[in-house]
N, CA, C and O atoms as a Tripos MOL2 file, in Angstrom:
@<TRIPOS>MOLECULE
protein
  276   275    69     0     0
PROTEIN
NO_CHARGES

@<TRIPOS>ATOM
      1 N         -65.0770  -25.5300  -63.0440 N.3       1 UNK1
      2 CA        -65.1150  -26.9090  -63.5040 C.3       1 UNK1
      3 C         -64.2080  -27.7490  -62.5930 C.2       1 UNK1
      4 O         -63.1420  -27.2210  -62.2760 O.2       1 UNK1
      5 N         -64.4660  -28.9470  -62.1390 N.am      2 UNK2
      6 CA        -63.9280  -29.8300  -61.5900 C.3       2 UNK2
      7 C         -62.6270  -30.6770  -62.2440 C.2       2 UNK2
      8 O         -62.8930  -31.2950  -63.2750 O.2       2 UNK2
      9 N         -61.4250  -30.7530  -61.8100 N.am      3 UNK3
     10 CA        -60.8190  -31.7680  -62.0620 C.3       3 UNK3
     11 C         -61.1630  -32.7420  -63.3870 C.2       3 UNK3
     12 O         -60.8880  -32.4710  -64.5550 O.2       3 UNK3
     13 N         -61.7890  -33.8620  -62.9290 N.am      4 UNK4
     14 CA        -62.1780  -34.6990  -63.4820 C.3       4 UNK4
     15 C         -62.6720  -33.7570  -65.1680 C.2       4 UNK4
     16 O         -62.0920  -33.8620  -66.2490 O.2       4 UNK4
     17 N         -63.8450  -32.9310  -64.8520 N.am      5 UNK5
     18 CA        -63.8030  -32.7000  -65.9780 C.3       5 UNK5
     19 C         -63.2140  -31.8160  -67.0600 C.2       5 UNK5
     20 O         -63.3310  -31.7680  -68.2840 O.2       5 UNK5
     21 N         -62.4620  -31.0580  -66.0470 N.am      6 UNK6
     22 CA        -61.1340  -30.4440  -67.0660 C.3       6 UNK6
     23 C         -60.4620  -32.3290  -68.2810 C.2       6 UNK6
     24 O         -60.1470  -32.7240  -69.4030 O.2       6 UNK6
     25 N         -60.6070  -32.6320  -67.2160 N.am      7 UNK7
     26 CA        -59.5700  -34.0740  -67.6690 C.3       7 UNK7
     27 C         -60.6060  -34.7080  -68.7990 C.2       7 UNK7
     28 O         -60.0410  -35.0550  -69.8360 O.2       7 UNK7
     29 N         -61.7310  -34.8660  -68.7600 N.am      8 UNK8
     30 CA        -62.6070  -35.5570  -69.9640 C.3       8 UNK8
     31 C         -62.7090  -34.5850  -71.2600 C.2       8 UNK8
     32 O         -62.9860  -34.9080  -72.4160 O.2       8 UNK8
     33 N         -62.3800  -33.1980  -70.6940 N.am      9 UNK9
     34 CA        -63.2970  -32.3820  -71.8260 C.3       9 UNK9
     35 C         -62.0860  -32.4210  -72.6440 C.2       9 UNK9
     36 O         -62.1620  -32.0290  -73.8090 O.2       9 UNK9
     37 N         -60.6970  -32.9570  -72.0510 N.am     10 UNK10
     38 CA        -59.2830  -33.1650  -73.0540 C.3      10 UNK10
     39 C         -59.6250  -34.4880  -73.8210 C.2      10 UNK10
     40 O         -59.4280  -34.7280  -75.0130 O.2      10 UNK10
     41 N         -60.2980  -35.4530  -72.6670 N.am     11 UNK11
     42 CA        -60.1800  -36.7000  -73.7550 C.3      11 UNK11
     43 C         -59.3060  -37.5080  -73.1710 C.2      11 UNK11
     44 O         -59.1280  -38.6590  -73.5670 O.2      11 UNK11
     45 N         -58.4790  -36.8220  -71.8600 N.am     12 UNK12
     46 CA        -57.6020  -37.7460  -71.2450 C.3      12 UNK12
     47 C         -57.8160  -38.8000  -69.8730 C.2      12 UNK12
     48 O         -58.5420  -38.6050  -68.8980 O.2      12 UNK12
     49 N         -56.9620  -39.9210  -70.1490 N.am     13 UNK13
     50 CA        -56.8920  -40.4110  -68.4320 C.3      13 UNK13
     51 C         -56.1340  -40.1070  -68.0810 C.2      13 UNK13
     52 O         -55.1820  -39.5780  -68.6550 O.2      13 UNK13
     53 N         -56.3870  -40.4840  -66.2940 N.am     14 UNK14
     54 CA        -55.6410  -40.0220  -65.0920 C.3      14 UNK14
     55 C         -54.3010  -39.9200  -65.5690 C.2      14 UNK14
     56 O         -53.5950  -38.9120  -65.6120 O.2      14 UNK14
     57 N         -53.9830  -41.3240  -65.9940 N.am     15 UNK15
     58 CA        -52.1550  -41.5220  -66.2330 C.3      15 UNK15
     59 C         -51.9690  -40.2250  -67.1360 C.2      15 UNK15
     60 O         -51.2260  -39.3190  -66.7560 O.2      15 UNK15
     61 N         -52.7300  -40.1500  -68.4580 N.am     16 UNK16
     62 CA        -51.6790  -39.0600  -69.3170 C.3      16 UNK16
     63 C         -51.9450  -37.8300  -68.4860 C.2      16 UNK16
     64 O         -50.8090  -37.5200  -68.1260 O.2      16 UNK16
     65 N         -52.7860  -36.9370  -67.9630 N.am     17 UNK17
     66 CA        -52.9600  -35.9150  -67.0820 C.3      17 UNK17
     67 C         -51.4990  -36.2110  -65.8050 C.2      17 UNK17
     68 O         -50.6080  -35.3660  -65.7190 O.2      17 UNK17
     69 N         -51.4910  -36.7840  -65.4120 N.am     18 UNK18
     70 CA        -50.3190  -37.1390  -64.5210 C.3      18 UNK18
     71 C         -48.6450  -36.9290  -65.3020 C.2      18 UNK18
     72 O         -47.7090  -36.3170  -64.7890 O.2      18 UNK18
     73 N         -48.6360  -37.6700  -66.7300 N.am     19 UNK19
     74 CA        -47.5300  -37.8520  -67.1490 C.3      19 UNK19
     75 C         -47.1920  -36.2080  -67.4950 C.2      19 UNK19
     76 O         -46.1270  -35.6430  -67.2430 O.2      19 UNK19
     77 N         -48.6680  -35.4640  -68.2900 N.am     20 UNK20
     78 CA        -48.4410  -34.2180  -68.8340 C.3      20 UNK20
     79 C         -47.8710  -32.8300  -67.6940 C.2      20 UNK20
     80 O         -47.1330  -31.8830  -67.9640 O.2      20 UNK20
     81 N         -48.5240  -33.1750  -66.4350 N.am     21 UNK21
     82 CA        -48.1590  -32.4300  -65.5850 C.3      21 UNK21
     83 C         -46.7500  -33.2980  -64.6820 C.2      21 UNK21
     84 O         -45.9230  -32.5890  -64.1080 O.2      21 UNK21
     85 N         -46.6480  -34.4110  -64.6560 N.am     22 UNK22
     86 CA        -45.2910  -34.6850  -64.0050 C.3      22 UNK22
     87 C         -45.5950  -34.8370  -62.9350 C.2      22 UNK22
     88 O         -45.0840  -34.0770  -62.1130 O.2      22 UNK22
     89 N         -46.7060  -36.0380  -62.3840 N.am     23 UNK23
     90 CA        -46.8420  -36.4250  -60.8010 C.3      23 UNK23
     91 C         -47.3600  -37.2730  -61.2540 C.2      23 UNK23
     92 O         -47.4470  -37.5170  -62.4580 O.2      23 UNK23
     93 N         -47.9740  -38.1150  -60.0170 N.am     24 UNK24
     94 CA        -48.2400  -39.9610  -60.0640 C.3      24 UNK24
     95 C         -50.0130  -39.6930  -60.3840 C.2      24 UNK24
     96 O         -50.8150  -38.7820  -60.1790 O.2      24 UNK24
     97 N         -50.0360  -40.7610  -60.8630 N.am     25 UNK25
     98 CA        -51.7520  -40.8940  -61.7670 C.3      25 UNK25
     99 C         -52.2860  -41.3130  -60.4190 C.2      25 UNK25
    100 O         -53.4790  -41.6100  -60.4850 O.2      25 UNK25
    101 N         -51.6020  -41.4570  -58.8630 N.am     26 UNK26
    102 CA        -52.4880  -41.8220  -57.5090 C.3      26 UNK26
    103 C         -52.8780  -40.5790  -57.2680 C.2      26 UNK26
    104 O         -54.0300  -40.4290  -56.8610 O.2      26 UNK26
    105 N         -51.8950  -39.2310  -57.4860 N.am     27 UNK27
    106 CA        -52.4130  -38.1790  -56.7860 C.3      27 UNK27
    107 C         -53.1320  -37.5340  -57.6960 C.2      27 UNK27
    108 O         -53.9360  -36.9050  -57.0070 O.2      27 UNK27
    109 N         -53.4100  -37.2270  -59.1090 N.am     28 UNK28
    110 CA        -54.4210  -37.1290  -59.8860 C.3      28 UNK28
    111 C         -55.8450  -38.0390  -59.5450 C.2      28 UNK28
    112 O         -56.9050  -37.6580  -60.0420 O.2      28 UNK28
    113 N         -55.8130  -39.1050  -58.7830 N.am     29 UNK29
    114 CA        -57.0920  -40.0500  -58.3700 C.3      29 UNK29
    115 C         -57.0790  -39.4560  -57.1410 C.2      29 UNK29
    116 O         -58.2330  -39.1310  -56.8580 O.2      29 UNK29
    117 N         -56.2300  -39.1360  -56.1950 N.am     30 UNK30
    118 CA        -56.7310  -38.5030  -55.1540 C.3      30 UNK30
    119 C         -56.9900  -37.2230  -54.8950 C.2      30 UNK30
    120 O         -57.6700  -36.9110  -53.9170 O.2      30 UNK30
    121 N         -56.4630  -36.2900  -55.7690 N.am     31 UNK31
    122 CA        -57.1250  -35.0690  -56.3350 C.3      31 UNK31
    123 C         -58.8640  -35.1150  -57.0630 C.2      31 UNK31
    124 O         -59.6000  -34.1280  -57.0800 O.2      31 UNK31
    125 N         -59.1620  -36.2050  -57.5020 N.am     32 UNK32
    126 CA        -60.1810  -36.0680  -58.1350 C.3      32 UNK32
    127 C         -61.3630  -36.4400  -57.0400 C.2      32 UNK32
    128 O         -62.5650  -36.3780  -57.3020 O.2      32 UNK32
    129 N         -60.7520  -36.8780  -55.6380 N.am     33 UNK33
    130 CA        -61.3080  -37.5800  -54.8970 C.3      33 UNK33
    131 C         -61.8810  -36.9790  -54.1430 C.2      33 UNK33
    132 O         -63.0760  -37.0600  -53.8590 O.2      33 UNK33
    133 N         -60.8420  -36.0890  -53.6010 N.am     34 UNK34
    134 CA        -61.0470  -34.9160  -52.9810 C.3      34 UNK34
    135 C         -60.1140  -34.9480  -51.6780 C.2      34 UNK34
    136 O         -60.5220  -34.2830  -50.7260 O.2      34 UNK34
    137 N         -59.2450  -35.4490  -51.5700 N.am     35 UNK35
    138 CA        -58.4640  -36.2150  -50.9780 C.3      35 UNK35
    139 C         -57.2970  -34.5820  -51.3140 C.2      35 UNK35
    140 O         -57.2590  -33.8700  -52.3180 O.2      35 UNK35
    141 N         -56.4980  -34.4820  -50.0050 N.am     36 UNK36
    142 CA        -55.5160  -32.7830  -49.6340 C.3      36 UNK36
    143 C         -54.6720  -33.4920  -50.7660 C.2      36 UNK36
    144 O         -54.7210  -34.6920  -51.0360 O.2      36 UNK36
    145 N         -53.6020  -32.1790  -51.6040 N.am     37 UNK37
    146 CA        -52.5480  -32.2720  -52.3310 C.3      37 UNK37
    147 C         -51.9550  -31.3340  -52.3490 C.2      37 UNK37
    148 O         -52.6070  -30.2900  -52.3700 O.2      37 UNK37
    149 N         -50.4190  -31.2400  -52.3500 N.am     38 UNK38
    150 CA        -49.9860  -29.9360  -51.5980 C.3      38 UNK38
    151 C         -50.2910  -28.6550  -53.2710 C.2      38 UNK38
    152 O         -50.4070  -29.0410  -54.4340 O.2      38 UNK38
    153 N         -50.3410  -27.0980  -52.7440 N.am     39 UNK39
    154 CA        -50.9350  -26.3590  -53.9070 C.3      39 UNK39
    155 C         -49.3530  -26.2980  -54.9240 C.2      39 UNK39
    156 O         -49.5800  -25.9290  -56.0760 O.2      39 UNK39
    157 N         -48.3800  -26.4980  -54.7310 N.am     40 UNK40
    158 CA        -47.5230  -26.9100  -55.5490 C.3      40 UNK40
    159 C         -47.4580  -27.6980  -57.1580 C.2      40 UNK40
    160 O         -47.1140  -27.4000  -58.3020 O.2      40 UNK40
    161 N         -48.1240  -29.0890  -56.2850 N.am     41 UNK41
    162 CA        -49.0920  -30.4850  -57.4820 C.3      41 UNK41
    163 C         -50.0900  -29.7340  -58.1530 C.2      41 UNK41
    164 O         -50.3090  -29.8250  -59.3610 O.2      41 UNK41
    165 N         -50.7340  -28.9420  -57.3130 N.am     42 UNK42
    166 CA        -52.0950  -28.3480  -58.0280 C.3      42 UNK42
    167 C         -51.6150  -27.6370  -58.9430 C.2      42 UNK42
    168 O         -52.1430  -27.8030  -60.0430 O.2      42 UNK42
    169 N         -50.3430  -26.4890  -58.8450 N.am     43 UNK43
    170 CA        -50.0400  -25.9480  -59.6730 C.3      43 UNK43
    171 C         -49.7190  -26.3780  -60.8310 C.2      43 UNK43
    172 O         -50.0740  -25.8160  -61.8680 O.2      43 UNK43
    173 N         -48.8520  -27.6600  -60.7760 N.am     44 UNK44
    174 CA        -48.2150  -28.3580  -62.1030 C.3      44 UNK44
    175 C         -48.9430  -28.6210  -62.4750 C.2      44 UNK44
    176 O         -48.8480  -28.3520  -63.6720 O.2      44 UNK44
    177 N         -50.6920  -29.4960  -62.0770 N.am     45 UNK45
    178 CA        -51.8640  -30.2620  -62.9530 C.3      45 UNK45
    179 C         -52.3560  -29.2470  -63.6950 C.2      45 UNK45
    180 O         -52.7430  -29.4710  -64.8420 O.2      45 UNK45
    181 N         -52.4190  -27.7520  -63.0440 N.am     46 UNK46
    182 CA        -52.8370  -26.6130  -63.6850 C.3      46 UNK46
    183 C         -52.7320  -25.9690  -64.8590 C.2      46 UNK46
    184 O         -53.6120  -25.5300  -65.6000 O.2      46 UNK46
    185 N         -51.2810  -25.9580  -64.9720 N.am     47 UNK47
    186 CA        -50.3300  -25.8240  -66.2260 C.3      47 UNK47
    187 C         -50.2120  -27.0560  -67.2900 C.2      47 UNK47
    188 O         -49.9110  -26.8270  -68.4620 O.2      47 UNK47
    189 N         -50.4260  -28.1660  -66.8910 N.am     48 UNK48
    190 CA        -50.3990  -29.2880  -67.8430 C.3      48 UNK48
    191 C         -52.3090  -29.0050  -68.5050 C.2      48 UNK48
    192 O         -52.6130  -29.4790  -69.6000 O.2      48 UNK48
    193 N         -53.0060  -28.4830  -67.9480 N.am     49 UNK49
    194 CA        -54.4660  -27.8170  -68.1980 C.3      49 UNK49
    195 C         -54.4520  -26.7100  -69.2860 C.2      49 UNK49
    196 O         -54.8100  -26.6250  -70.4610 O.2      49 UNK49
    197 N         -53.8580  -25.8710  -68.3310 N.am     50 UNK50
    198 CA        -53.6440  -24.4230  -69.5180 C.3      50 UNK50
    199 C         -52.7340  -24.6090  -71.0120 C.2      50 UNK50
    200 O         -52.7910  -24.1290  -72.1450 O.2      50 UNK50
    201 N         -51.9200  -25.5530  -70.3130 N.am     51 UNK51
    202 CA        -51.3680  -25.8520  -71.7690 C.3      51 UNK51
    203 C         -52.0410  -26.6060  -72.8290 C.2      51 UNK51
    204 O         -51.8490  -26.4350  -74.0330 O.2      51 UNK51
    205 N         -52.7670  -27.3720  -72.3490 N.am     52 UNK52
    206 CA        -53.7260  -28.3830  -73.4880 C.3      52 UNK52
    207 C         -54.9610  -27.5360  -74.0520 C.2      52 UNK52
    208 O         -55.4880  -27.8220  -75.1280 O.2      52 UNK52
    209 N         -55.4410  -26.3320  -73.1420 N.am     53 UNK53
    210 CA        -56.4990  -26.1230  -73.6670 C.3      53 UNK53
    211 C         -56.1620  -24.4930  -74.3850 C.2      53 UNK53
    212 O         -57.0230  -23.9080  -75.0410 O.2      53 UNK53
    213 N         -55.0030  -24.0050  -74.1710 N.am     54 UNK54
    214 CA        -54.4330  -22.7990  -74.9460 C.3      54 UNK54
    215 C         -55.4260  -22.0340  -74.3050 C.2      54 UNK54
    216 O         -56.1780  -21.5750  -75.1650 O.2      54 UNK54
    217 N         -55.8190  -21.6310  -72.9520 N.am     55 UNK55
    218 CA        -55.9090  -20.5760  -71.8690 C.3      55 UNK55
    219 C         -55.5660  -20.9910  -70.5290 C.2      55 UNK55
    220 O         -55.1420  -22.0850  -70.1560 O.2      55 UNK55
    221 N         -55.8790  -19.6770  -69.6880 N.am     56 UNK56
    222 CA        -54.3390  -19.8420  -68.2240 C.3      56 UNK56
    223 C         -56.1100  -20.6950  -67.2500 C.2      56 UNK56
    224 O         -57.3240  -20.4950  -67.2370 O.2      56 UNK56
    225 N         -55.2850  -21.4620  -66.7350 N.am     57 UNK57
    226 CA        -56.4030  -21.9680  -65.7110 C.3      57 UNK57
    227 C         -54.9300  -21.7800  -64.1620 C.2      57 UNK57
    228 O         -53.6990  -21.7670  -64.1450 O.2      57 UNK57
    229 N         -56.3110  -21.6460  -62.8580 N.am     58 UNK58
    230 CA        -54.8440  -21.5640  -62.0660 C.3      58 UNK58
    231 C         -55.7920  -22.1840  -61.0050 C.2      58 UNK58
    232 O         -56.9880  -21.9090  -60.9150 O.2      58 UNK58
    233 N         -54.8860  -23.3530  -59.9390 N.am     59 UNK59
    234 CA        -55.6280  -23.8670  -59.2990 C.3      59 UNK59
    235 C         -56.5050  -23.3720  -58.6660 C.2      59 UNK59
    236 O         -57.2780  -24.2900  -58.3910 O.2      59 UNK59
    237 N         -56.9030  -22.3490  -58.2110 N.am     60 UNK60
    238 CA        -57.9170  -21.8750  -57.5410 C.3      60 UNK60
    239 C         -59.5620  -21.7420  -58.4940 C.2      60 UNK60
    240 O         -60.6540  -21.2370  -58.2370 O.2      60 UNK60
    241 N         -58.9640  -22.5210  -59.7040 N.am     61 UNK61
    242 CA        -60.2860  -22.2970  -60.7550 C.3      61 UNK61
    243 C         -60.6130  -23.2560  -60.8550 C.2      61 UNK61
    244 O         -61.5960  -23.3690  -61.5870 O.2      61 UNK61
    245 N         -59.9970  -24.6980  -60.1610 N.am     62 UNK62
    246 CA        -60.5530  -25.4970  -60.8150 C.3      62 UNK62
    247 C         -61.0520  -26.4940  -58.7340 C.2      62 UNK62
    248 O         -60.4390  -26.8710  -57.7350 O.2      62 UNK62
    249 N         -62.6330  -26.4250  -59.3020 N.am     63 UNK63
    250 CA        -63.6020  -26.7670  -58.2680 C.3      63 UNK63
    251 C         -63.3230  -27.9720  -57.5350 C.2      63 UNK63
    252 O         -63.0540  -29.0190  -58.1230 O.2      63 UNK63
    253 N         -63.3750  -27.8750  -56.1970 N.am     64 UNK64
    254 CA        -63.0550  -29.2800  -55.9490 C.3      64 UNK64
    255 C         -61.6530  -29.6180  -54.7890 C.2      64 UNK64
    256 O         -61.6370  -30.2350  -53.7240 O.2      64 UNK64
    257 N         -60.7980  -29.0620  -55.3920 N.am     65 UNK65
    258 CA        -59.6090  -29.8670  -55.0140 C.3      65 UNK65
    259 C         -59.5570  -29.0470  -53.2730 C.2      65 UNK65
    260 O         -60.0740  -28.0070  -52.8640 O.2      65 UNK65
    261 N         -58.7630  -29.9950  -52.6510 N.am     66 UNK66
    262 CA        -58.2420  -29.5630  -51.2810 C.3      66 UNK66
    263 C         -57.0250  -29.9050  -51.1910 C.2      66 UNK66
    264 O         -56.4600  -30.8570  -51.7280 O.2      66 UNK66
    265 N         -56.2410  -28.3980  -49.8690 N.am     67 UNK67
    266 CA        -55.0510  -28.7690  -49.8780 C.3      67 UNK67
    267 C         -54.2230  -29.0580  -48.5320 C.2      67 UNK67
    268 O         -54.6610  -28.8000  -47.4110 O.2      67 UNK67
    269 N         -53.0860  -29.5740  -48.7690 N.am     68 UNK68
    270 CA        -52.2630  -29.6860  -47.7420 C.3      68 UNK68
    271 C         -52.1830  -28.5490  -46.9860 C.2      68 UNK68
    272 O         -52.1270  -27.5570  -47.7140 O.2      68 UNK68
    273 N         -52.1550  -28.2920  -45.8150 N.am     69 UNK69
    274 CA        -51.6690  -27.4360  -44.8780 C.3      69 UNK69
    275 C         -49.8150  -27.4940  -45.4180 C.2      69 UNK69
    276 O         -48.9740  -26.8310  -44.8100 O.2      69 UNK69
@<TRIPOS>BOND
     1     1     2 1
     2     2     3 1
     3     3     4 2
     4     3     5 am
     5     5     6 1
     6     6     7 1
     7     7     8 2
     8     7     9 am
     9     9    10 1
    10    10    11 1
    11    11    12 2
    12    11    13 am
    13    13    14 1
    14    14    15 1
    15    15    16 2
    16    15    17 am
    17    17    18 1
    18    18    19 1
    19    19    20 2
    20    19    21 am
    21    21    22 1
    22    22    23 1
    23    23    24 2
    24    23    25 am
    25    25    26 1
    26    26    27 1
    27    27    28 2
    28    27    29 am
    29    29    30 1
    30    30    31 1
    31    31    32 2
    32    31    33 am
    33    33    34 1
    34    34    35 1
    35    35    36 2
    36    35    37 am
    37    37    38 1
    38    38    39 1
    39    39    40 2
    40    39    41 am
    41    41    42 1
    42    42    43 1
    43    43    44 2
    44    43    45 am
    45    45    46 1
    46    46    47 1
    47    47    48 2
    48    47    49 am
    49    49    50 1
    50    50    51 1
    51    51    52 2
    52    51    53 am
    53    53    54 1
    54    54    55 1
    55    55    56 2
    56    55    57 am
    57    57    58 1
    58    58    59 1
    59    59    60 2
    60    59    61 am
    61    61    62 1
    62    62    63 1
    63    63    64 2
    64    63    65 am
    65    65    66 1
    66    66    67 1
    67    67    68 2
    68    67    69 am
    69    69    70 1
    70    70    71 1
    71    71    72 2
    72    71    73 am
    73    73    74 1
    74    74    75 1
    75    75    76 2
    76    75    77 am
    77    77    78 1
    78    78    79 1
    79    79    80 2
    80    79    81 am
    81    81    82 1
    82    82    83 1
    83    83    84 2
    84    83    85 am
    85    85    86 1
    86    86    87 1
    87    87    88 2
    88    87    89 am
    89    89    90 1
    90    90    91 1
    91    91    92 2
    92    91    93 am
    93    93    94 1
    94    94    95 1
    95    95    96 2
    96    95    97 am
    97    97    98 1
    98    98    99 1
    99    99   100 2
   100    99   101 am
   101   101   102 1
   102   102   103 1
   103   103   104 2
   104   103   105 am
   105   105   106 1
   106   106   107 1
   107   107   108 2
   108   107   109 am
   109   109   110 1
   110   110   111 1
   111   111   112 2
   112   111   113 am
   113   113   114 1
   114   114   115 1
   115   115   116 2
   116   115   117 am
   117   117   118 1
   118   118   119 1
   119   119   120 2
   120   119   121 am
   121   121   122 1
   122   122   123 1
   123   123   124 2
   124   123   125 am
   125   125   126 1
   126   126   127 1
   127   127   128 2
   128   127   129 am
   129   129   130 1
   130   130   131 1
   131   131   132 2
   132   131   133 am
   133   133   134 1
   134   134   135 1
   135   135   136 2
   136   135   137 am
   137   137   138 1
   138   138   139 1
   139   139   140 2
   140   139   141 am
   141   141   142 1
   142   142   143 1
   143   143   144 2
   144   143   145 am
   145   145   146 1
   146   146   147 1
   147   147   148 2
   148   147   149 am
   149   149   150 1
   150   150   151 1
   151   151   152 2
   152   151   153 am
   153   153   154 1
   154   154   155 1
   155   155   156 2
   156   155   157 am
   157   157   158 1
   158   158   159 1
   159   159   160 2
   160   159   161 am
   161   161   162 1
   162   162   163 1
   163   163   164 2
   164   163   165 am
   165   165   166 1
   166   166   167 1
   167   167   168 2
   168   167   169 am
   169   169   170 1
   170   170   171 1
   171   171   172 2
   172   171   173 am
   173   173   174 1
   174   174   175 1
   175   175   176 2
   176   175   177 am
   177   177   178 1
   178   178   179 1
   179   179   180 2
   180   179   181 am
   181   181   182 1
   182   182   183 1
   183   183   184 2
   184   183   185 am
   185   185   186 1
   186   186   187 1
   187   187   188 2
   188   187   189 am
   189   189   190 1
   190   190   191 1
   191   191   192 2
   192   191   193 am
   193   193   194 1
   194   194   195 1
   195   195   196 2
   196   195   197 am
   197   197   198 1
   198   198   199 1
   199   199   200 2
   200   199   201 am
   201   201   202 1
   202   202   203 1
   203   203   204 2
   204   203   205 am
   205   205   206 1
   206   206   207 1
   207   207   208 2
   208   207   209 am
   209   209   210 1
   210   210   211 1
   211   211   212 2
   212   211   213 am
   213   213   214 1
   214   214   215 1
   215   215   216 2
   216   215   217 am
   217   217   218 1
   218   218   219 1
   219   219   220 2
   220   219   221 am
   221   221   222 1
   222   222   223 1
   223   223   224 2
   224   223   225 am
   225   225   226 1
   226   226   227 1
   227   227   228 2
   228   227   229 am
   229   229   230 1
   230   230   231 1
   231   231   232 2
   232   231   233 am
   233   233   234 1
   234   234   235 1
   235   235   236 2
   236   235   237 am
   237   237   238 1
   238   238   239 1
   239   239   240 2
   240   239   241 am
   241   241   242 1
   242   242   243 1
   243   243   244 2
   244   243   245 am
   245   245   246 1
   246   246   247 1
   247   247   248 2
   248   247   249 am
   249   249   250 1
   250   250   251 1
   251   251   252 2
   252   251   253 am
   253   253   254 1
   254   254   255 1
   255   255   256 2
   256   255   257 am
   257   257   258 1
   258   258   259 1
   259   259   260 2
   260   259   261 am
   261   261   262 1
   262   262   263 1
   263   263   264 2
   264   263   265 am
   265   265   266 1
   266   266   267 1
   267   267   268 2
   268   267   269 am
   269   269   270 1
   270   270   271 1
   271   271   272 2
   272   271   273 am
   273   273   274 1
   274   274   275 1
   275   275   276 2
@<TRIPOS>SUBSTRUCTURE
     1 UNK1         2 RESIDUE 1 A UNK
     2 UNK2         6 RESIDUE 1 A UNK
     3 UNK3        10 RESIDUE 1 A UNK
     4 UNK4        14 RESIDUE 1 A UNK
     5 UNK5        18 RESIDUE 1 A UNK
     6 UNK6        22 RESIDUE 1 A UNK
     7 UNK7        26 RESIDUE 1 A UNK
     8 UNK8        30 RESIDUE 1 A UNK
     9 UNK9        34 RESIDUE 1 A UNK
    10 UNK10       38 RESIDUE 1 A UNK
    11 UNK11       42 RESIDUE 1 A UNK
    12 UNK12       46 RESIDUE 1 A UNK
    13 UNK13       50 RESIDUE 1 A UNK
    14 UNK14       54 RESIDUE 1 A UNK
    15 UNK15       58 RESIDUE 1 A UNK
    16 UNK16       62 RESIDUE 1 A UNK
    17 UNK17       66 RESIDUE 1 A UNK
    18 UNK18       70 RESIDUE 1 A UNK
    19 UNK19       74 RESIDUE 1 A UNK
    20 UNK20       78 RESIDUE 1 A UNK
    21 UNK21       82 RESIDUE 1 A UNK
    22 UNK22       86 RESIDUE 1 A UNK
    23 UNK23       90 RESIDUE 1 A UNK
    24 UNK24       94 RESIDUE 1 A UNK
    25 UNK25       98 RESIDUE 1 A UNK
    26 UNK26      102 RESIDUE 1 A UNK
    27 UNK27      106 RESIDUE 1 A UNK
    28 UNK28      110 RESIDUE 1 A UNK
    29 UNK29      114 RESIDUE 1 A UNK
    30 UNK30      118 RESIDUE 1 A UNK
    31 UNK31      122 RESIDUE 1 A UNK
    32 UNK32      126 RESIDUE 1 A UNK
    33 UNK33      130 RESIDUE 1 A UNK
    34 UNK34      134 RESIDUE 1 A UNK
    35 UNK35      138 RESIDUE 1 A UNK
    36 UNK36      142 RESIDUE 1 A UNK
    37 UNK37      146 RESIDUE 1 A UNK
    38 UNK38      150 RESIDUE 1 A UNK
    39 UNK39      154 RESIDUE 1 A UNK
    40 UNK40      158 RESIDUE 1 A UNK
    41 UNK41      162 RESIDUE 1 A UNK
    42 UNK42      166 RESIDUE 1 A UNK
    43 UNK43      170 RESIDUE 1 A UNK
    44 UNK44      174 RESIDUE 1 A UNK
    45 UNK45      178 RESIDUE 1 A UNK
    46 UNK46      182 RESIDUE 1 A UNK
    47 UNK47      186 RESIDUE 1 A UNK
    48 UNK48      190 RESIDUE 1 A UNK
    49 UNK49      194 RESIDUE 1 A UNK
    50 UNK50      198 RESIDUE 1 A UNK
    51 UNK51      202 RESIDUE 1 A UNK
    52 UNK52      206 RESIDUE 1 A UNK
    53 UNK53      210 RESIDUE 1 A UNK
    54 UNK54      214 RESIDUE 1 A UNK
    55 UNK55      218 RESIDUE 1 A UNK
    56 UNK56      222 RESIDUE 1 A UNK
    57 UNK57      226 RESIDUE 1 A UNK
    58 UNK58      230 RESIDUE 1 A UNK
    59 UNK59      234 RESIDUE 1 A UNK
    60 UNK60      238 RESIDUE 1 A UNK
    61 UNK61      242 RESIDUE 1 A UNK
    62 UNK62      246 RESIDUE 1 A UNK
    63 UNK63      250 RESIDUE 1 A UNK
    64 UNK64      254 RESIDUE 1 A UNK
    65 UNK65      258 RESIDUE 1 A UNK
    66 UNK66      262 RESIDUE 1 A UNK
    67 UNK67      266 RESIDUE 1 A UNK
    68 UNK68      270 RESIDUE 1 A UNK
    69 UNK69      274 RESIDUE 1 A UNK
């Protein structure tokens, strides 16, 4: 599943996905964009994921994203 729809199937926007994981609601829009983010960010959006949906998601599961060198 993509980003984005990890993020709808919560019910959330960019900002609260951002606030829940603890980075800016630009790099959640440029994550969704497809736009590099270092796998660090990915990790935290990951965990702000697994935690809302009470199973482990880990960035490499969720479709889509690219990263920083």
């Amino acid at each position: 599943m993509t980003l984005e729809g990890y993020r709808v199937k919560l019910g959330w926007s960019k900002a609260q996905l951002a606030r829940e994981a603890g980075v800016r609601a630009a790099t959640v829009s440029d994550a969704e964009k497809g736009k590099k983010i270092y796998k660090a960010t990915a990790g935290k959006i990951a965990n702000a994921l697994s935690a809302a949906l009470g199973q482990e998601i880990t960035y490499e599961q969720i479709e889509g994203l690219a990263f920083a060198d």
